[in-house]
N, C-alpha and C positions, 0 to 999 in steps of 0.2 A: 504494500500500500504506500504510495507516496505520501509526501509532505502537505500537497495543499488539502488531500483528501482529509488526512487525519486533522489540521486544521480547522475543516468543516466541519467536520461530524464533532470534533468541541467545540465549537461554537453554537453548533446547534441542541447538543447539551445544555450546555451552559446556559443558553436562552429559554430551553425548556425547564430547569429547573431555580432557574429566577421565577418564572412563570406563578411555575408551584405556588415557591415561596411567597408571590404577591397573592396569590388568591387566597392562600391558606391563614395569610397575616390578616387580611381582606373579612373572613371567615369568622375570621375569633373573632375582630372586633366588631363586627355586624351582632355575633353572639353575644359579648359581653354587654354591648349597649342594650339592648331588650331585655337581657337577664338583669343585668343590676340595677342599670339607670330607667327603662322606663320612658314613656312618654309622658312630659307634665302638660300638654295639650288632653282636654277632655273629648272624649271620639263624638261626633256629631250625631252618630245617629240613637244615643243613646237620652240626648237631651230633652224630649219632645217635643213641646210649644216652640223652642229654640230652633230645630231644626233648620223651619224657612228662611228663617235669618241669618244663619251661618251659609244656607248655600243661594244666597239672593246671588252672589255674582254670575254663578255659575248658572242662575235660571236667566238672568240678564243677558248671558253669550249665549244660551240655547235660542231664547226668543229673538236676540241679532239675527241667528246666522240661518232660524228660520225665515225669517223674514226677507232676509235679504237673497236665497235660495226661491224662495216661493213670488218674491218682486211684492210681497206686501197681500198678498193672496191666502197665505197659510196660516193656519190658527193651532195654536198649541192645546188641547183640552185635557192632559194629562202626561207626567212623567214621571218612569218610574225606572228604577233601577233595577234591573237583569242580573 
């Protein structure tokens, strides 16, 4: 085997197992933050009466982008989540 081949194939080692190592550091700390820390944000769909008000913006782009899909034509009568 020559020189440039053995080169490659460490190099491509070596790329591969950076790789690992990022996903794997990646991994834990993904892990750790849900296990210890937690979200201090209260989830929305848990709040009731709340609800519509935390997701106005997001009903405000719905009824844009129908609107402006349908030329002012389209009527939104309900949305739900799938």
């Amino acid at each position: 085997m020559g020189l440039p081949l053995q080169v490659f194939l460490f190099g491509l080692l070596t790329v591969f197992i950076v790789l690992l190592v990022v996903v794997a550091t990646g991994n834990a700390i993904i892990w750790f933050v849900n296990r210890y820390i937690g979200s201090p944000v209260k989830e929305a769909g848990k709040s009731g009466s709340g609800q519509l008000q935390s997701h106005s913006g997001r009903i405000a782009a719905i009824a844009a982008a129908v609107n402006t899909v349908t030329r002012g034509r389209g009527k939104i009568t309900s949305i739900e989540k799938l």
